[in-house]
C-alpha positions in Angstrom: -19.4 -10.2 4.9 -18.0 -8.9 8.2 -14.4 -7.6 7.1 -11.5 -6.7 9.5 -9.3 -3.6 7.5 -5.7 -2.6 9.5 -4.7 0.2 8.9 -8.1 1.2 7.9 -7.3 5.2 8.3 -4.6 5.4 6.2 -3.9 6.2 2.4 -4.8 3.3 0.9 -6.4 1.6 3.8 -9.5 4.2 4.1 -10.0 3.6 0.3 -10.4 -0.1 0.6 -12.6 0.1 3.0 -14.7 2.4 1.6 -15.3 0.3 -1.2 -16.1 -2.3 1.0 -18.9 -0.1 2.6 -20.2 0.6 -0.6 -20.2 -2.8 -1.3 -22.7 -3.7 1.7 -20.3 -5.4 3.5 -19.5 -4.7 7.5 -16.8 -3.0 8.2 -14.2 -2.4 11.4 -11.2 -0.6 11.3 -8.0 -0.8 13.4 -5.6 1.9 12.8 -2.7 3.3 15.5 -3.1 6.9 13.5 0.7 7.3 13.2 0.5 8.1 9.6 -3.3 7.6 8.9 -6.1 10.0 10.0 -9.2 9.6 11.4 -11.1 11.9 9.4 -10.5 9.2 6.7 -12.5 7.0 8.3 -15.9 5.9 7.0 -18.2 6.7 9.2 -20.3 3.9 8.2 -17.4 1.8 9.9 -16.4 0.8 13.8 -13.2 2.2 14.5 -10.8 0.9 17.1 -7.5 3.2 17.8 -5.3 0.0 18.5 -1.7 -0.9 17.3 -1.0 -4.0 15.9 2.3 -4.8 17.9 -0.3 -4.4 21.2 -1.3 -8.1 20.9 -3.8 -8.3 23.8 -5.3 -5.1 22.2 -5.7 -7.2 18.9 -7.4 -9.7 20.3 -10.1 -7.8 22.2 -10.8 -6.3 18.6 -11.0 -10.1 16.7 -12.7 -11.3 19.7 -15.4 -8.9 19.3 -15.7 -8.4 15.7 -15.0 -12.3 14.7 -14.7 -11.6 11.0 -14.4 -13.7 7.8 -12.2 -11.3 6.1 -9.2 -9.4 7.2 -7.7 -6.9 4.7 -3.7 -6.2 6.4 -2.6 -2.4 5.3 -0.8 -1.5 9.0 2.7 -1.1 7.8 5.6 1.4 8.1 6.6 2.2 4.8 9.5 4.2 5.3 12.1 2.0 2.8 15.3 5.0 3.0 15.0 4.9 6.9 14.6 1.6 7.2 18.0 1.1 6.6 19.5 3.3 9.4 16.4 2.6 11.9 15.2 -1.2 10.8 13.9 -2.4 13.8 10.5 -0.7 14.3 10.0 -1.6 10.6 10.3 -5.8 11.3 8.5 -4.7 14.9 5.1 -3.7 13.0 6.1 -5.7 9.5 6.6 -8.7 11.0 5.5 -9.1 14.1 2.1 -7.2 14.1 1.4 -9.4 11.3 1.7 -12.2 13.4 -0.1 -10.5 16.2 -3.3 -9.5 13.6 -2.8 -13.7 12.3 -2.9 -15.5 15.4 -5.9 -13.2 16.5 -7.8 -14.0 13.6 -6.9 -18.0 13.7 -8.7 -17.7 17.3 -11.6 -15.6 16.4 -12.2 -15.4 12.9 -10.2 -17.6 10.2 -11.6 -20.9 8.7 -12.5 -23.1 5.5 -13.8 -19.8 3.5 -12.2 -17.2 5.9 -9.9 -14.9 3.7 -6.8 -12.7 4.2 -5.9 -10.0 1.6 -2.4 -8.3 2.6 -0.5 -5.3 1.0 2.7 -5.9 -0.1 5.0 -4.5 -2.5 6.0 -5.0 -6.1 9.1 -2.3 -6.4 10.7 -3.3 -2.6 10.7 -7.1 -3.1 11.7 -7.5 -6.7 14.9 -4.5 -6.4 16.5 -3.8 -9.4 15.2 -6.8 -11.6 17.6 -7.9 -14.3 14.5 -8.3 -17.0 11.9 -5.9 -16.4 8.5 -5.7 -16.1 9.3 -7.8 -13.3 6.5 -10.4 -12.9 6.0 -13.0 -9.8 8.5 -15.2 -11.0 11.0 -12.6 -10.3 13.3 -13.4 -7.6 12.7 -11.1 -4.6 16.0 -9.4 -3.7 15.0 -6.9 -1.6 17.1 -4.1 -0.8 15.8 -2.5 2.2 14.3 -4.0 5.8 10.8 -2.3 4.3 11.1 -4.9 1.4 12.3 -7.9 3.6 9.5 -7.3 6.2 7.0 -7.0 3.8 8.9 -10.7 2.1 8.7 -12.1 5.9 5.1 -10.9 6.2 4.5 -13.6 3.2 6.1 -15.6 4.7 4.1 -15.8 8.0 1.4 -15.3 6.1 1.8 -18.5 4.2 2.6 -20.6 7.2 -0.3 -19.1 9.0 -3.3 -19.9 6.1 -2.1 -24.1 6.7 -2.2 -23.6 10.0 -5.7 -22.1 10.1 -7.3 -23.3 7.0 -8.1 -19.2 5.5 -7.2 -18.4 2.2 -4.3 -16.1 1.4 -5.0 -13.1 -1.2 -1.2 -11.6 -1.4 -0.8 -8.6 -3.7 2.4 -6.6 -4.6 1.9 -3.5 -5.3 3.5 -0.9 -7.3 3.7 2.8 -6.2 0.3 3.9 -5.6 -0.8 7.7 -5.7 -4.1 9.3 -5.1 -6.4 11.5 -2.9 -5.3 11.2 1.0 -1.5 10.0 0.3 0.1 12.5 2.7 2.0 15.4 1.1 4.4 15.7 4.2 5.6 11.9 4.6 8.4 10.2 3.3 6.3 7.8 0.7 4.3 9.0 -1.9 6.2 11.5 -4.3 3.0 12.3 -6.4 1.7 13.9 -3.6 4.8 15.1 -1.9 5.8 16.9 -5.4 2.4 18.6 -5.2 2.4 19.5 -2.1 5.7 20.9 -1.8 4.6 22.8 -5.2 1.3 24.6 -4.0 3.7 25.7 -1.0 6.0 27.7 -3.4 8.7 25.1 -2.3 11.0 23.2 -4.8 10.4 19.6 -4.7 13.6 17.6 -4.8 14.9 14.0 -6.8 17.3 11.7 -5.6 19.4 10.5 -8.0 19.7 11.9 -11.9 15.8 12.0 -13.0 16.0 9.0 -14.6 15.1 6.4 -11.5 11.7 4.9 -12.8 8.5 3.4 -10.8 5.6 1.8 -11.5 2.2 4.4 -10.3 -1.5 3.2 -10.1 -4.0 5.6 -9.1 -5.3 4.0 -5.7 -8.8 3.7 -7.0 -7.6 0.9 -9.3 -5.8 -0.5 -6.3 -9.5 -0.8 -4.1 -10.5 -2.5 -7.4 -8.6 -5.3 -6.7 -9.3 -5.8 -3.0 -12.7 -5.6 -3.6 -12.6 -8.6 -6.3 -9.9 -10.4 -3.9 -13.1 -11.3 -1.5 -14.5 -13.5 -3.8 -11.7 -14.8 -6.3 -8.3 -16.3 -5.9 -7.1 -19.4 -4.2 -3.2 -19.1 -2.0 -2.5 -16.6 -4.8 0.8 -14.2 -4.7 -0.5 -11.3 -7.1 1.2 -8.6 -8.6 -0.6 -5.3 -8.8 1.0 -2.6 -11.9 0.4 -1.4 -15.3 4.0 -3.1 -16.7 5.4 0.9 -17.4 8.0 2.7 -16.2 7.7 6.3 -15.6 10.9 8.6 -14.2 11.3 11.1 -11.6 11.7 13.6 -14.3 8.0 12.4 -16.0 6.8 13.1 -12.8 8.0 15.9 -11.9 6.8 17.3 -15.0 3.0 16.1 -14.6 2.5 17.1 -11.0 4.0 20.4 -11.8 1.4 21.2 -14.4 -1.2 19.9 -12.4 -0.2 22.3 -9.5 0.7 25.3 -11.8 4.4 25.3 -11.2 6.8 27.1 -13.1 10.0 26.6 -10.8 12.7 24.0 -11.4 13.3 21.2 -9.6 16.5 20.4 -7.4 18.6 17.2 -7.9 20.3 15.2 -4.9 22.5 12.4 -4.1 20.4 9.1 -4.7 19.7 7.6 -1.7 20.8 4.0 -1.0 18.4 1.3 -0.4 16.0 3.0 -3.8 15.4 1.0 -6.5 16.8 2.2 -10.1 14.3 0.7 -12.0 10.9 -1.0 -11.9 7.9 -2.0 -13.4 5.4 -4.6 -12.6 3.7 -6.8 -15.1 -0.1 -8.0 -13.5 -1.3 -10.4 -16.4 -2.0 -12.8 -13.6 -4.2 -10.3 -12.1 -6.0 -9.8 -15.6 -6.8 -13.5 -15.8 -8.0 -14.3 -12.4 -9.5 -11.1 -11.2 -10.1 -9.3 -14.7 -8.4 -6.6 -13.5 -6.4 -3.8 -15.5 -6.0 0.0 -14.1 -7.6 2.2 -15.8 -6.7 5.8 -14.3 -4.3 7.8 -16.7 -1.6 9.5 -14.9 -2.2 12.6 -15.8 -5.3 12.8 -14.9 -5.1 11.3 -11.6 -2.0 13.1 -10.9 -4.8 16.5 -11.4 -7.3 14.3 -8.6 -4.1 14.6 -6.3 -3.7 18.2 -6.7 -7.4 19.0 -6.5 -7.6 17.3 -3.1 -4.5 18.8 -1.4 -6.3 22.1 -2.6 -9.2 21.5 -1.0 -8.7 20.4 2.3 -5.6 22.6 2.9 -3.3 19.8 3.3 -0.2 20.9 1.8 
């Protein structure tokens, strides 16, 4: 398959396509390099240095490339400043995900074309009455990162009628792993770590007890990988159904970077999410797909990678 990934140098991005390459499928790769890096980039894939709110830029890439499967990662994913700042948020969100649809409905999508996009579990749902919250749960979003992320569903939605492609939608939970920046503001595992191998103190919002929902990203590619030939207009969450607190993880990243310091406690921050956990038994039945990675264990993978490239 000829496969279109956005935000293809990025966290999770440069994973997913990765697995795509391994999987013999050819790959392209459009990525602004805001937050994602180039040395994540396959080099087994063509990269274009584009932005997805540059729509005459998008379509030069679709009109060359033409694929039948585009895998949607660009986002900002900055959910605390998206309250203060929430236009540049529904500027890439919403509107880039238009910009990367209506490309692909001229050069790409038809009957068979696919698009897999990343959105999230622990933004949409906010603080679920029951919980693990499943895709019946009513989104009630608490931040302009969760409503984008609703309105890119949305769009997304309208967009798959429009053009006849089939929408893979998957919520995900918080996702950790090798190449999640240690200096952003998403991605605690590796912020935690980072912080620690720096001699800093790493610092919770809110009492310790604020749970997420963490799959090792590796179990995440799983899932985009199986999205290319199963699911029909599916909405998917992606999460292991467990809660873990601040305080759990601040005690697994701090033994898997040697840390013997205490950690400092702040105000919580408004716009986070108390609770969360995200049931995927719909992702079990279609897609047979469970995560396997136990956190400890890839909470160590995190550590050993900020080690080695010096990124902390």
């Amino acid at each position: 398959m000829k496969i279109l990934v956005t935000g293809g140098a990025g966290f999770i991005g440069s994973h997913v396509v990765d697995a795509y390459i391994v999987a013999g499928h050819s790959v392209a790769v459009i990525d602004n390099l805001k937050t994602g890096f180039e040395r994540n980039v396959n080099p087994k894939a063509r990269f274009y240095k584009v932005d997805i709110t540059d729509a005459v830029a998008v379509n030069e890439v679709f009109k060359k490339e033409q694929p039948d499967v585009v895998n949607h990662h660009a986002a900002i994913a900055e959910v605390v400043k998206s309250i203060t700042e929430p236009l540049p948020t529904y500027t890439v969100n919403v509107l880039g995900t238009i910009n990367v649809l209506m490309a692909f409905g001229q050069y790409g999508a038809k009957t068979g074309a696919r698009f897999i996009f990343s959105s999230t579990g622990g933004a949409i749902y906010g603080n679920a009455k029951e919980l693990p919250a499943t895709e019946q749960t009513p989104a009630a979003p608490l931040t302009a990162y969760g409503m984008s992320k609703l309105l890119g569903e949305e769009v997304i939605t309208f967009y798959a009628h429009q053009f006849a492609f089939t929408p893979i939608i998957f919520r995900y939970p918080n996702v950790y792993g090798p190449r999640q920046n240690p200096k952003g503001e998403a991605g605690v595992v590796a912020i935690f770590v980072g912080a620690m191998l720096r001699g800093e103190t790493p610092t919770i919002f809110g009492d310790g007890k604020k749970t997420r929902d963490y799959v090792y990203v590796a179990d995440i590619t799983k899932a985009n990988v199986t999205a290319l030939t199963l699911g029909d207009h599916e909405i998917i969450n992606i999460g292991s159904g467990q809660e873990t607190s601040d305080d759990q993880i601040f005690e697994a990243t701090a033994a898997a970077a040697g840390f013997k310091g205490a950690v400092t406690y702040a105000p919580h921050r408004e716009g986070e999410v108390l609770r969360i956990s995200i049931a995927a038994p719909k992702a079990k039945k279609l897609f047979g797909w469970q995560p396997t990675m136990v956190l400890k264990d890839g909470v160590l993978e995190v550590a050993s990678q900020i080690r080695k490239t010096g990124n902390n």
